[in-house]
VEXVEXTOR-776961 format. One record per residue (C-alpha): residue number from 1; residue in one letter; z, x, y. Coordinates in steps of 0.001 Angstrom, whole numbers, padded with zeros to 6 digits, always signed. Each point is the difference from the previous one (the first is absolute). Layout:
<rec><n>NUM</n><res>A</res><z>Z</z><x>X</x><y>Y</y></rec>
...
END
This chain:
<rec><n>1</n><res>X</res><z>+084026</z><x>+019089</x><y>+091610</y></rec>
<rec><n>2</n><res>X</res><z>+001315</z><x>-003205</x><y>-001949</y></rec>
<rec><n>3</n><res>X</res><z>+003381</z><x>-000628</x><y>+001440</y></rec>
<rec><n>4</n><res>X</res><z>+001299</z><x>-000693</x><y>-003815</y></rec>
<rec><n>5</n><res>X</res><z>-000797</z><x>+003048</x><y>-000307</y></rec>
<rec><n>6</n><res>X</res><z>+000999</z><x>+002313</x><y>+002560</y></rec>
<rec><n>7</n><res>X</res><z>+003321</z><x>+001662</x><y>-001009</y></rec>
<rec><n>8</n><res>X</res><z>+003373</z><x>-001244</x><y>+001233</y></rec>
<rec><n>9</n><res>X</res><z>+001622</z><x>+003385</x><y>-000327</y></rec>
<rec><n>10</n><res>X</res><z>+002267</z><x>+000368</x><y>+003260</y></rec>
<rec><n>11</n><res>X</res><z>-000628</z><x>+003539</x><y>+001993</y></rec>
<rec><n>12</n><res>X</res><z>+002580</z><x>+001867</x><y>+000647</y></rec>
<rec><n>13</n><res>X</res><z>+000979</z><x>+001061</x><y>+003209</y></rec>
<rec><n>14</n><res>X</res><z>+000321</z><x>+003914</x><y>+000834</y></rec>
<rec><n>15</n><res>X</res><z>+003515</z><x>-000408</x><y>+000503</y></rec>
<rec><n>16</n><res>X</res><z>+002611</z><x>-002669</x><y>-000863</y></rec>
<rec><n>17</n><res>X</res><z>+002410</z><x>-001645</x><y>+002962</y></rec>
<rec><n>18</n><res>X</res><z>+002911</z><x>+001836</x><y>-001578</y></rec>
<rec><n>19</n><res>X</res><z>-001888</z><x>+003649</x><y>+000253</y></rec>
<rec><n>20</n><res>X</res><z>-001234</z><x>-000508</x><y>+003480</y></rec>
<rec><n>21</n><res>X</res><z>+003568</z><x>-000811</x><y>+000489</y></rec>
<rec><n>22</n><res>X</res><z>+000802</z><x>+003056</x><y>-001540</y></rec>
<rec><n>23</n><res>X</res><z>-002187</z><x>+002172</x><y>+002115</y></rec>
<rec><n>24</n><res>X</res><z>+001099</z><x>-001557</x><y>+003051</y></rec>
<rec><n>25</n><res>X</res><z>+003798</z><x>+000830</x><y>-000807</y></rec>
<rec><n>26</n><res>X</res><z>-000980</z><x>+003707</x><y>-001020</y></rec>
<rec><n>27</n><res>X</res><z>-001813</z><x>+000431</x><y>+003432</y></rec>
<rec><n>28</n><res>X</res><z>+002840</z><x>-001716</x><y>+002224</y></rec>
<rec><n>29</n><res>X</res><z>+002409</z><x>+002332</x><y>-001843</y></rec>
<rec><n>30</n><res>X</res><z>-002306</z><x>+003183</x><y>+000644</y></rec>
<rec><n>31</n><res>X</res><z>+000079</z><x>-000771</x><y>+003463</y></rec>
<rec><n>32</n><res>X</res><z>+003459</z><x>-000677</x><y>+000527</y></rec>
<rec><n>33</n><res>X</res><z>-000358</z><x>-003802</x><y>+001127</y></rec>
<rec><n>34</n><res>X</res><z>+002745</z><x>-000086</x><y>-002213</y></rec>
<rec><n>35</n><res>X</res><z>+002174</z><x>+002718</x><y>+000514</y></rec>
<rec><n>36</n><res>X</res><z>+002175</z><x>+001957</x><y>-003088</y></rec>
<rec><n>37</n><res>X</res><z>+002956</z><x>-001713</x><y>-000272</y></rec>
<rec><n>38</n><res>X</res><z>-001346</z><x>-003158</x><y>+001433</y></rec>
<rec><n>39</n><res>X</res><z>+000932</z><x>-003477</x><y>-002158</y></rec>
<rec><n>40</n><res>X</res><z>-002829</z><x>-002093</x><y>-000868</y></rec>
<rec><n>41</n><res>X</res><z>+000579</z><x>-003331</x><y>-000253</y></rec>
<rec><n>42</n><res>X</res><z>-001850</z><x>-002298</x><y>-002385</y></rec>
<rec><n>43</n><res>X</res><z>-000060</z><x>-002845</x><y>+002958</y></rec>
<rec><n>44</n><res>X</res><z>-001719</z><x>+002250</x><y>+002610</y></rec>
<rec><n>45</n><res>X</res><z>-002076</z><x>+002140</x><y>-002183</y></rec>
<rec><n>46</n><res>X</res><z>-001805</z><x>-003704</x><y>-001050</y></rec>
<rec><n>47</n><res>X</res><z>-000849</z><x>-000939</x><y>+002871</y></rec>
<rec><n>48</n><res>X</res><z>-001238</z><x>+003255</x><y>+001384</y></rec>
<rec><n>49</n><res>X</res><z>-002711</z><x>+000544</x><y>-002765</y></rec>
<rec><n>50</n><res>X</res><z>-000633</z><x>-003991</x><y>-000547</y></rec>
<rec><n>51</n><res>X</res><z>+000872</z><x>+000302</x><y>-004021</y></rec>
<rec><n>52</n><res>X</res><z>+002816</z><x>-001718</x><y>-001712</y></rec>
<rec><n>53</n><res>X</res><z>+003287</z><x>+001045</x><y>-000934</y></rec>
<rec><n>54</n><res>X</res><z>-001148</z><x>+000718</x><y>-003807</y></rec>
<rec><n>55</n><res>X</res><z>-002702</z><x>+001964</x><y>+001168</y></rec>
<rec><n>56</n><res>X</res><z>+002681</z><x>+002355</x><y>+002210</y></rec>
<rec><n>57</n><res>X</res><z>+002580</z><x>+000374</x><y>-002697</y></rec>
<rec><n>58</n><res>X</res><z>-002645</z><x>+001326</x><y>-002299</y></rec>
<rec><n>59</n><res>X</res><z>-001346</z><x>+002318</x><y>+002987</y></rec>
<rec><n>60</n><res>X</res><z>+003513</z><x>+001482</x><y>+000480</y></rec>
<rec><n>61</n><res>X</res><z>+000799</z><x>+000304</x><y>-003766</y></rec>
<rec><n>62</n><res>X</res><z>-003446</z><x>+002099</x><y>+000138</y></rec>
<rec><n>63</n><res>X</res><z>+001039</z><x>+001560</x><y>+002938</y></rec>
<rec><n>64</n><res>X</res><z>+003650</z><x>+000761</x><y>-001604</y></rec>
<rec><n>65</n><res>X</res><z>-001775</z><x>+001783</x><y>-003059</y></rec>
<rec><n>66</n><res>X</res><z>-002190</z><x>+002258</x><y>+002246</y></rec>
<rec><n>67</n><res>X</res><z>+002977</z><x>+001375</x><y>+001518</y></rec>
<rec><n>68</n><res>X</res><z>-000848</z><x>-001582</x><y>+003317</y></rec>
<rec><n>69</n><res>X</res><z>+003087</z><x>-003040</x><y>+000531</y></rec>
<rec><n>70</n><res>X</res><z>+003117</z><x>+000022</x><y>-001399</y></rec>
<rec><n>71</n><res>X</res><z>+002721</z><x>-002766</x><y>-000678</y></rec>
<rec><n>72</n><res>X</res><z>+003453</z><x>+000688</x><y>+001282</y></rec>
<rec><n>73</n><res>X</res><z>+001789</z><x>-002676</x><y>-001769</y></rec>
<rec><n>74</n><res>X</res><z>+001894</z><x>-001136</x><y>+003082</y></rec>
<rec><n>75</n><res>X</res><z>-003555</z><x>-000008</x><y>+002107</y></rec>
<rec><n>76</n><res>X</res><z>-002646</z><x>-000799</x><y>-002026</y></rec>
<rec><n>77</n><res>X</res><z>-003597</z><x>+001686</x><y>+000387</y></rec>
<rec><n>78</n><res>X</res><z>+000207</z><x>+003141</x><y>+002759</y></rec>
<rec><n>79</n><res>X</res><z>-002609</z><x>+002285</x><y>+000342</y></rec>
<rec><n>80</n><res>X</res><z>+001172</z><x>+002962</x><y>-001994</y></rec>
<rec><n>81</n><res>X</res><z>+000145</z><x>+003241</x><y>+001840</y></rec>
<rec><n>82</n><res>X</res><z>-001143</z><x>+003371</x><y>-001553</y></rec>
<rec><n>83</n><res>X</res><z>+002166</z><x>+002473</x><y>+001104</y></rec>
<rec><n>84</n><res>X</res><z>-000589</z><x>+003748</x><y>+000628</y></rec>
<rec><n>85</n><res>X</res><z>+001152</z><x>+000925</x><y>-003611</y></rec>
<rec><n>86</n><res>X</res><z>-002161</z><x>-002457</x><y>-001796</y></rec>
<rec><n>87</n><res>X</res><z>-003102</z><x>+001374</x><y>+002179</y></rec>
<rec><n>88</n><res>X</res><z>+000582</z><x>+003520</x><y>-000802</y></rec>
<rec><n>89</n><res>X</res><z>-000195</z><x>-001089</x><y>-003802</y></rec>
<rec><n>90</n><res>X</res><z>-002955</z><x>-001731</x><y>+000563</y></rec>
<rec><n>91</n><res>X</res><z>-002207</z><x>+002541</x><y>+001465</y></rec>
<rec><n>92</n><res>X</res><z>+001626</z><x>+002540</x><y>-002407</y></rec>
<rec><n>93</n><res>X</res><z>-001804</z><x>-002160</x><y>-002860</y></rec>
<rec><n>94</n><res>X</res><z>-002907</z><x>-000172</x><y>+002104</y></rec>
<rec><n>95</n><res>X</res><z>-000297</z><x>+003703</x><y>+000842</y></rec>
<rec><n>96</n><res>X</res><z>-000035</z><x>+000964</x><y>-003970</y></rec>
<rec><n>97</n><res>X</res><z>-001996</z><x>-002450</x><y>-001087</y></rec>
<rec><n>98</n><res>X</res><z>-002853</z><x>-000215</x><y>+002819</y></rec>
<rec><n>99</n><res>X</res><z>+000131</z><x>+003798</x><y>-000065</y></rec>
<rec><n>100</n><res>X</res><z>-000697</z><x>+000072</x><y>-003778</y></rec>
<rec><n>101</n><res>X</res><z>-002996</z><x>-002217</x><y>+000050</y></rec>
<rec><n>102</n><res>X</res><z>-001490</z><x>+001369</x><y>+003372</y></rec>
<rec><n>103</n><res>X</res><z>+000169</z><x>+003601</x><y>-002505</y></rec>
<rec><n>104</n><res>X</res><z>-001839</z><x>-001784</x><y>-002851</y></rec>
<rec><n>105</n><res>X</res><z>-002815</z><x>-001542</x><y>+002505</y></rec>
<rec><n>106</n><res>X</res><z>-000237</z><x>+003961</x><y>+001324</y></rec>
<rec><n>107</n><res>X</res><z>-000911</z><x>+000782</x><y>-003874</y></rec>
<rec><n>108</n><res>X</res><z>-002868</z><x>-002828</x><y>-000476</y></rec>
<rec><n>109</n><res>X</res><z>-001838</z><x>+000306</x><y>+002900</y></rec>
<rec><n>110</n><res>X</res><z>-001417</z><x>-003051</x><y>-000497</y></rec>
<rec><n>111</n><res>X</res><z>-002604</z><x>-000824</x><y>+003174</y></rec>
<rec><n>112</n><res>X</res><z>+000264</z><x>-003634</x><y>-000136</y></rec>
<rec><n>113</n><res>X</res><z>+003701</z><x>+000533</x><y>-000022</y></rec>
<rec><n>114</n><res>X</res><z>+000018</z><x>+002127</x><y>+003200</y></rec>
<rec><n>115</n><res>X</res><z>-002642</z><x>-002554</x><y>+001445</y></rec>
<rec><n>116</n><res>X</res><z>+002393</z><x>-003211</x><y>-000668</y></rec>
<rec><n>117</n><res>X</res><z>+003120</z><x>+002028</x><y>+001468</y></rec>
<rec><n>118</n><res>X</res><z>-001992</z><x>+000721</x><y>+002895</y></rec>
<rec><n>119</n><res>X</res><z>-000738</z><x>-003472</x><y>+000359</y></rec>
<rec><n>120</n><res>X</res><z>+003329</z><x>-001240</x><y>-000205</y></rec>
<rec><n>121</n><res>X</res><z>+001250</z><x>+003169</x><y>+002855</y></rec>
<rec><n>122</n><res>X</res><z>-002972</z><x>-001929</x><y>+001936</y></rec>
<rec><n>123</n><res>X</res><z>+001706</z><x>-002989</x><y>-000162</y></rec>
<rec><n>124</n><res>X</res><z>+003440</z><x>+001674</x><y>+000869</y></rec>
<rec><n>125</n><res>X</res><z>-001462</z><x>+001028</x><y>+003228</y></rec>
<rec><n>126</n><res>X</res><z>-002410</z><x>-003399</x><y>+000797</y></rec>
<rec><n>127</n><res>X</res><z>+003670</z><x>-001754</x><y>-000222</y></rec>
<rec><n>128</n><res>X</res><z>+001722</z><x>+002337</x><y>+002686</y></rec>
<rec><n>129</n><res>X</res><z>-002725</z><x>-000308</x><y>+002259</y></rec>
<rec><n>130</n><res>X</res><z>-000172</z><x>-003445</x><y>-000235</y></rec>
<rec><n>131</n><res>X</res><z>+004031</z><x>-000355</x><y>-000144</y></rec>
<rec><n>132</n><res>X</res><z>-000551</z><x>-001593</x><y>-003513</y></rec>
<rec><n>133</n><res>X</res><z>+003255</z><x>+000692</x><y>-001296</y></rec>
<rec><n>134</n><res>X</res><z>-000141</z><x>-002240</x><y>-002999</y></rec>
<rec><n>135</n><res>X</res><z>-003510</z><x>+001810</x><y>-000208</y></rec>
<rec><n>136</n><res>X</res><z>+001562</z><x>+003294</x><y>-000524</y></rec>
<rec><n>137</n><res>X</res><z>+002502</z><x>-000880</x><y>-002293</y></rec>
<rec><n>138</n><res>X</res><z>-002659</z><x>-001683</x><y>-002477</y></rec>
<rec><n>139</n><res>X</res><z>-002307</z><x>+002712</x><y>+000876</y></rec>
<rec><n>140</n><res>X</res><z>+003007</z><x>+002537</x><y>-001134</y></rec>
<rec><n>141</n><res>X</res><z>+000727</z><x>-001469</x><y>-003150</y></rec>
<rec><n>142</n><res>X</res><z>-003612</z><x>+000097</x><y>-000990</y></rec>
<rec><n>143</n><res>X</res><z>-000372</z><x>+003983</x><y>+000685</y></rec>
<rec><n>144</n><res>X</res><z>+003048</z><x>+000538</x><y>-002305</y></rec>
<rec><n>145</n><res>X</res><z>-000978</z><x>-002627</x><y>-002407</y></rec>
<rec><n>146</n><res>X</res><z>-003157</z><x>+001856</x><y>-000342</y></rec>
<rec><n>147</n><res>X</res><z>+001267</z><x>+003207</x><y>-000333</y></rec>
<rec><n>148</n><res>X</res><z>+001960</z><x>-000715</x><y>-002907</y></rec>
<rec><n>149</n><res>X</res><z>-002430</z><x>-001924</x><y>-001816</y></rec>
<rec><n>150</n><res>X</res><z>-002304</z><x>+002856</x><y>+000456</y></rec>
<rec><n>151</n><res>X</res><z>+002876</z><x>+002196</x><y>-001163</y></rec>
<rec><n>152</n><res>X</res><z>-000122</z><x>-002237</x><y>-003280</y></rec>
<rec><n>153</n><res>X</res><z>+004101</z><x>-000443</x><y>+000862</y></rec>
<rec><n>154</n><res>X</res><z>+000640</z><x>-003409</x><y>-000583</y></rec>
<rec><n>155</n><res>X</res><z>+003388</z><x>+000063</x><y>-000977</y></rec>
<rec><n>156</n><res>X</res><z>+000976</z><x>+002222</x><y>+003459</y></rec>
<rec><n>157</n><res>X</res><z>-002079</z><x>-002802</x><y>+001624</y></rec>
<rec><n>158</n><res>X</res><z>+002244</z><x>-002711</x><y>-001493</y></rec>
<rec><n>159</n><res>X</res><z>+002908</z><x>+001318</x><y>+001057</y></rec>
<rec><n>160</n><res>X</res><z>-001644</z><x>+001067</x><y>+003206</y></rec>
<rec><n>161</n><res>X</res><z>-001178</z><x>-004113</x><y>+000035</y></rec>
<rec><n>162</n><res>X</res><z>+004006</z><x>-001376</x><y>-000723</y></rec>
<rec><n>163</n><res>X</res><z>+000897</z><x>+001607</x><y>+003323</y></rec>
<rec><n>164</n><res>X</res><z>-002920</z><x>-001242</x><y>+001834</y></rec>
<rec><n>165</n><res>X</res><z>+001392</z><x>-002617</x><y>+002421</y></rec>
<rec><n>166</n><res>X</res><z>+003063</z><x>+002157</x><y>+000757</y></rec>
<rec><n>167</n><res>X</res><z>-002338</z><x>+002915</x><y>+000870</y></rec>
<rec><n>168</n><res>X</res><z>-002282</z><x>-002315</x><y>+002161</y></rec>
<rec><n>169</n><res>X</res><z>+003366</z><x>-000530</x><y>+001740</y></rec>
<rec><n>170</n><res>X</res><z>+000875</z><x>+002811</x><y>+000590</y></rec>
<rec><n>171</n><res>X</res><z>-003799</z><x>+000869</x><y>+001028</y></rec>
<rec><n>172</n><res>X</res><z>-000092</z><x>-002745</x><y>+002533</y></rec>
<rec><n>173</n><res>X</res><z>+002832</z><x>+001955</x><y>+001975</y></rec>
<rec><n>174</n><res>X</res><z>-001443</z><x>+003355</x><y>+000051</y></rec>
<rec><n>175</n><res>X</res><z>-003808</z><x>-000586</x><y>+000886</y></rec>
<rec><n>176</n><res>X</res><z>+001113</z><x>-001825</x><y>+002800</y></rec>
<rec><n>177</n><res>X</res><z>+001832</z><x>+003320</x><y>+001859</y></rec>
<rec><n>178</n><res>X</res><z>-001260</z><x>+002519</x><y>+002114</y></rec>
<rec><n>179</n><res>X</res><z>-003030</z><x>+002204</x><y>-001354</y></rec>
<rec><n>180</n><res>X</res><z>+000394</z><x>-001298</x><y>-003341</y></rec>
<rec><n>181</n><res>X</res><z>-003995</z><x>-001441</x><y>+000291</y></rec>
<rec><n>182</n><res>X</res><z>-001189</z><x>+003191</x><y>+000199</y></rec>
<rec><n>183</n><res>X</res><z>+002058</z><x>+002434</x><y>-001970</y></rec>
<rec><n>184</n><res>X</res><z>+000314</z><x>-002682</x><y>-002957</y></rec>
<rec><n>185</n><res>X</res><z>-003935</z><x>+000394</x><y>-000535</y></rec>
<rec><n>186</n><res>X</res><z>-000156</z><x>+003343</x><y>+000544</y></rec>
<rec><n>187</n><res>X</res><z>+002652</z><x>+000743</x><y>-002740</y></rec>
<rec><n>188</n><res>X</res><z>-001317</z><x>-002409</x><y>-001986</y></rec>
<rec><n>189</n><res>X</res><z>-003859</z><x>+001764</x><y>+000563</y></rec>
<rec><n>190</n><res>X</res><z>+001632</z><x>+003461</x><y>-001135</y></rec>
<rec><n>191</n><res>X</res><z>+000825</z><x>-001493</x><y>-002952</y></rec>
<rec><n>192</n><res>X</res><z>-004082</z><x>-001465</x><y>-000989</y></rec>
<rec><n>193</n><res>X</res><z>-001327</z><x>+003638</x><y>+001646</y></rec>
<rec><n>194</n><res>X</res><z>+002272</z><x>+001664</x><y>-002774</y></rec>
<rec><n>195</n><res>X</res><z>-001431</z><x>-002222</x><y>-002658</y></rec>
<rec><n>196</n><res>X</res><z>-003316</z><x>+000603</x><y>+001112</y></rec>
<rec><n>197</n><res>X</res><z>+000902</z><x>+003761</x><y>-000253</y></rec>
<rec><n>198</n><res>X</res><z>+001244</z><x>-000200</x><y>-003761</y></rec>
<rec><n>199</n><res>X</res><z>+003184</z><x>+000935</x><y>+001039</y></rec>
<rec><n>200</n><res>X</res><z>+002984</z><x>-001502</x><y>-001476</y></rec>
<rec><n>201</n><res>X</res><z>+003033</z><x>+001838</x><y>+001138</y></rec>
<rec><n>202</n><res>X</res><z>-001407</z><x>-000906</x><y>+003719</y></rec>
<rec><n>203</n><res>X</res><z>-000520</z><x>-003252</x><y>-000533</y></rec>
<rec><n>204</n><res>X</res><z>+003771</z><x>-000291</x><y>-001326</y></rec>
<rec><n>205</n><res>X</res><z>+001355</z><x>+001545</x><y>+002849</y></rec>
<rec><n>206</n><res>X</res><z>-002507</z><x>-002389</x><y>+002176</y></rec>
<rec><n>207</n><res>X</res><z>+001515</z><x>-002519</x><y>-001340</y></rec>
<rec><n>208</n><res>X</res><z>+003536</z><x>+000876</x><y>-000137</y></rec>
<rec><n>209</n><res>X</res><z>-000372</z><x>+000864</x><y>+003505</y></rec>
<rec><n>210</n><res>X</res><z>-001269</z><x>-003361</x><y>+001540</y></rec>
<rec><n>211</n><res>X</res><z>+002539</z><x>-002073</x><y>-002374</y></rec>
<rec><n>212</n><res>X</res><z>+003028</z><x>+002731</x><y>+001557</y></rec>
<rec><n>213</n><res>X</res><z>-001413</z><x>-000600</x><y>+003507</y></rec>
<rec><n>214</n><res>X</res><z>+000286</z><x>-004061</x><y>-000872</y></rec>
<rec><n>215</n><res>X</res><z>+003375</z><x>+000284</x><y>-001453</y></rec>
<rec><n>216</n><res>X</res><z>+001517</z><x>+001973</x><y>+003547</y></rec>
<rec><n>217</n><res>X</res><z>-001267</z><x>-002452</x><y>+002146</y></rec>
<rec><n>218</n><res>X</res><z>+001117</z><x>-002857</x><y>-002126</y></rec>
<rec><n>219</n><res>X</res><z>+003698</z><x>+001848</x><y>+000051</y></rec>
<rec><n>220</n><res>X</res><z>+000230</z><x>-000061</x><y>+003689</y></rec>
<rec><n>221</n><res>X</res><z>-001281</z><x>-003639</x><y>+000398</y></rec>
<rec><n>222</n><res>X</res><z>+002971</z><x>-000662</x><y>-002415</y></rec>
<rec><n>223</n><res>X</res><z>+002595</z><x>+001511</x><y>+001405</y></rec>
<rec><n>224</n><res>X</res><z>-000799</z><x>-000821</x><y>+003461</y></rec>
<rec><n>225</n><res>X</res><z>-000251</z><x>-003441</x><y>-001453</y></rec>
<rec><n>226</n><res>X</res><z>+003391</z><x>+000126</x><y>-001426</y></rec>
<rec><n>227</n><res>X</res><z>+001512</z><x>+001604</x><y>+002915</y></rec>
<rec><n>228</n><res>X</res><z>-001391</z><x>-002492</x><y>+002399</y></rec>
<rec><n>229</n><res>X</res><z>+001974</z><x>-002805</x><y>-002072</y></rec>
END
């Protein structure tokens, strides 16, 4: 091809130097290499991850609106810390709302539907094996994304979606405890086997039961959390 002619358009890369930075933050934060509470200094924070200071005040601001930092005014940026209280409203949201579209997938019956959900529990349990914890968080958020586009509740899913990164918090504590690799799937198959069998009022209580089992464990982390402070 004629040089002249070739296009000059510049590709874009998959992900920018601020959203890698991003990602990199969320992770530390999910597994505590910076601990709630914790300050996080501009200084230090650049030359950990290599990027400039613009590029970490616009991480934290992100960060700040996600509900993951906080700025104490005489402190600065601290990791913010989600107390017992705030959890328990959390998976209350969760519980209705997952519940509700895990009934309306029970009512379609949709094969493709089960078949992608079963896919994404199959991912679930590839990540445990493999100790893939960011694997089964990303793996997690695709089951429930799926359900409730398959549920056709996109608004539930948005507000599902705004808590996101505070959920994946949370998440990254309680996968990680005793047993939780096991009986998370298995809750979490009860509720595609009660899809499969057309039967909404089970899959409600399905899920209802796995996000209740979530929220007690995530109560104890807290409070032992607290208490150990």
């Amino acid at each position: 091809m004629n040089a002249a002619l070739e296009p000059l358009r510049v590709d874009r890369p998959a992900k920018t130097l601020r959203e890698l930075t991003l990602d990199k933050m969320r992770e530390a934060i999910y597994a505590q290499r910076f601990k709630p509470g914790e300050r996080l200094v501009e200084r230090d924070l650049c030359e950990q991850l290599g990027v400039s200071r613009t590029i970490v005040r616009e991480v934290l601001r992100h960060l700040e609106t996600e509900g993951l930092v906080a700025t104490l005014q005489a402190r600065g940026p601290i990791v913010a810390r989600t107390t017992a209280a705030d959890a328990l409203q959390i998976y209350e949201i969760r519980g209705v709302l997952e519940g509700i579209a895990a009934r309306a997938c029970a009512e379609r019956r949709n094969p493709a539907m089960i078949a992608a959900l079963e896919a994404c529990l199959a991912g679930i349990q590839a990540g445990y094996a493999g100790r893939d914890m960011p694997g089964v968080l990303a793996a997690t958020t695709e089951f429930y994304r799926t359900l409730f586009h398959h549920a056709e509740k996109e608004i539930a899913w948005g507000i599902v979606s705004s808590l996101t990164v505070r959920i994946n918090h949370l998440r990254s504590m309680t996968i990680k405890t005793d047993g939780r690799d096991t009986d998370g799937p298995i809750q979490m198959q009860r509720i595609v086997e009660a899809i499969k069998a057309g039967d909404g009022e089970g899959a409600n209580a399905a899920a209802l039961q796995h996000v209740m089992s979530a929220s007690a464990i995530a109560q104890r982390l807290l409070r032992a959390q607290d208490e150990a402070e």
